[in-house]
N, C-alpha and C positions, 0 to 999 in steps of 0.2 A: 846417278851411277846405276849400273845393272844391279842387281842381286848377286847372279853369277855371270861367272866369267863366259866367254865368248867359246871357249876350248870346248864347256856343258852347253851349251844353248846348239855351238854348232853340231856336238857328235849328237842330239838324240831328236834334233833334225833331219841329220841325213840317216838315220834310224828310221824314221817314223814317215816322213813327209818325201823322201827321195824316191818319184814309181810315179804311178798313174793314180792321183786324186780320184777317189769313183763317188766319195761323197764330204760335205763338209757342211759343216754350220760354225755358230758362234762354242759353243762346246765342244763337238765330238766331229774326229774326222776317219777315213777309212781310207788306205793307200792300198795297193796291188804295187809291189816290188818284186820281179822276177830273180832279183840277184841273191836274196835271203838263203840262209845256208838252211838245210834239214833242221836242223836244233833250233831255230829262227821262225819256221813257216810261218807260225802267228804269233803275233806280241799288240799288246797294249800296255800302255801308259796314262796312268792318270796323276795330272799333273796337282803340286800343289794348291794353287789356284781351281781347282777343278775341270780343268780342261782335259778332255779324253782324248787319245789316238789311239786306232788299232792299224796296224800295217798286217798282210800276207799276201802270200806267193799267186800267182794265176791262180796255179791250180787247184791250190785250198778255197779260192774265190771262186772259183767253177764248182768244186764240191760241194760247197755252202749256198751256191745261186745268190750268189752277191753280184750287182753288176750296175754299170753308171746309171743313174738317172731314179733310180728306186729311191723311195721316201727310208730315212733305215734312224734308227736312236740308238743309243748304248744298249737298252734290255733288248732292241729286235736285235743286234749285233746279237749281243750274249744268249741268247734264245738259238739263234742261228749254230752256236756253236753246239750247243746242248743238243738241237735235234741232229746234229754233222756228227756227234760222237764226238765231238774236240774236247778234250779236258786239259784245262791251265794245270801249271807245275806248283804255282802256288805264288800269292806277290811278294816281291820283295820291297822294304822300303827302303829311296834311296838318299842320300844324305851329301851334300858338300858345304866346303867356307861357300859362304856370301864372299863380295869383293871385301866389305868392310871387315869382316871376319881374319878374311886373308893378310890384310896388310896389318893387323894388331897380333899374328901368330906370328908373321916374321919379324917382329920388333924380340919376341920374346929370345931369353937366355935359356940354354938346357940344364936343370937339375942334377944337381952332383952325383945323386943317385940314380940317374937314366945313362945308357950307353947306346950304342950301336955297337949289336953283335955280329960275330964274323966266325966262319969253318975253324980258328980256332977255339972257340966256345961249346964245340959240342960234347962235350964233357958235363959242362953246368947245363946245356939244354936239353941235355938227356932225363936229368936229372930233375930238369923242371917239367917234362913231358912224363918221366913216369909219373910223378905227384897229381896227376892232372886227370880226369875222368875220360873214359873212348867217348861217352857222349860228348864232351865241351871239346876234347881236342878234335871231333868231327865238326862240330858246329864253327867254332873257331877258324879252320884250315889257318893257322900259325906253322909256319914251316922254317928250318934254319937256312933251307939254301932257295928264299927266294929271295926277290932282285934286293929288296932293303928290309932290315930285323933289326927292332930296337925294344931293349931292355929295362924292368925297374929291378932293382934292388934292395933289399930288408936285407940285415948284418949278413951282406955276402951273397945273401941266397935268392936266385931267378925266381920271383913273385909273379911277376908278369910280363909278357911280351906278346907284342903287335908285327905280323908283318906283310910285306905289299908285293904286289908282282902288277906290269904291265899289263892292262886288260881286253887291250887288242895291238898288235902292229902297226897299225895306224893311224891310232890317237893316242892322246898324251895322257892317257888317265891313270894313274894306280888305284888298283882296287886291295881293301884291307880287313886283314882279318886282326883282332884281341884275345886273348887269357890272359884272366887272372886268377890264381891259382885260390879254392872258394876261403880259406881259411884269411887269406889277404886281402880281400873285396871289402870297397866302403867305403878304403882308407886312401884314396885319388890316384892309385897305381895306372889305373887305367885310362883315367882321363892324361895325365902329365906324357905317356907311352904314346898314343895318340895324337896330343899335340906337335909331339917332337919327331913322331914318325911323319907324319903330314908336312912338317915343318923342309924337313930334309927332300921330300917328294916335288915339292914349293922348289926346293934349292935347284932340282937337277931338271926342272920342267914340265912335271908331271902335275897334274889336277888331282888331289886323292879324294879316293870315293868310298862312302862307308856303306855297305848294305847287312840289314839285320829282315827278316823273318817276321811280320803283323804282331804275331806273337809273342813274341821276345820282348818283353818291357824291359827289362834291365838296358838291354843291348838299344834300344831308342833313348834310354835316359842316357847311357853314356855319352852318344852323339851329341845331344842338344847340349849337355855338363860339356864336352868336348870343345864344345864351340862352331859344332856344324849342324844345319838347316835341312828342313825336308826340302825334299826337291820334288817327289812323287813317288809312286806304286809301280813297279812294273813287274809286269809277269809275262812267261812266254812256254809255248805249248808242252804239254807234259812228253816225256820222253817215251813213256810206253802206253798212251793212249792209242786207243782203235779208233778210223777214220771209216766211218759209214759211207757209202757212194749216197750221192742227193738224187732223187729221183725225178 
């Protein structure tokens, strides 16, 4: 059986590998994709396994003097960026169920104490957003009116909540943000949130996708306590870097 499903394997395929091959080996490969959006230009992926791709646009590939048939490695890649001016946004890591994962999260029952929250809850999610810090609820992006929000509960009161939005229109993925509010952390709020938010994403045909920050240790221990797996690192060009012309 795969690892993961067919839904991951194919969207960060036609990510990475969809365009003109200009180089590849057993490890690392480099695509030219003309279609990649501005926010897009350059991205890489380094896979759990270790396998690397970088994809970008022509013209980041004319900039940089990338072109078929050159000898190139991840550091000459990365060097390439560095004398272009390219500077990454920074990686994220990314996290889904395994197959085997997936079929033991939809066997499970939801906790008495977990809900799916709805527009009329914003009352209690008010009240769980002020209790909450501007850092974590930036880090977090937990919002009430995105596509699914589901809640834990301590005697009444919104401890924590997870929620997901579609993360492109034409794949089936949800991507998901967590709080938990720091005084209720430890106590499996976040993990059981988590499962049951994934679970319901599972229900309506989505693949959910957990990405945290290298740095973030809590935020990777939750994942793996969650029940979901690295998948890889990816990062993609920084929003307000300067692009040197290549001479």
């Amino acid at each position: 059986m795969p690892l993961f499903s067919q839904t991951i394997t194919d969207f960060w395929e036609s990510q990475f590998l969809n365009g003109d091959i200009i180089y590849n080996d057993k490890t690392f490969t480099v695509t030219i994709n003309h279609d990649l959006s501005e926010d897009s230009r350059v991205m890489v992926l380094e896979t759990a396994d270790g396998r690397v791709m970088a994809v970008l646009t022509s013209e980041m590939a004319e900039k940089l003097d990338l072109f078929r048939g050159q000898e190139l490695s991840e550091l000459n890649f990365h060097q390439k960026l560095n004398e272009g001016g390219v500077t990454l946004h920074g990686a994220d890591y990314l996290f889904y169920f395994s197959e085997a994962e997936k079929n033991a999260l939809l066997q499970e029952n939801q906790e008495g104490t977990l809900r799916q929250l709805t527009e009329q809850d914003d009352a209690i999610f008010s009240a769980f957003e002020s209790s909450a810090s501007e850092q974590d609820l930036d880090d977090a992006y937990v919002e009430l009116d995105h596509w699914a929000v589901f809640g834990s509960f301590e005697q009444n009161r919104l401890v924590c909540a997870a929620s997901m939005y579609p993360w492109g229109e034409d794949v089936q993925i949800a991507d998901l943000g967590v709080l938990t509010l720091s005084a209720y952390r430890g106590k499996g709020h976040a993990r059981k949130v988590v499962r049951s938010i994934c679970k319901y994403a599972y229900e309506q045909g989505y693949e959910p996708q957990y990405r945290c920050q290298l740095d973030n240790e809590a935020s990777r221990f939750l994942a793996k306590a969650a029940g979901l797996t690295l998948f890889g690192k990816w990062d993609v060009i920084s929003p307000d870097c300067t692009i040197r012309e290549s001479k």
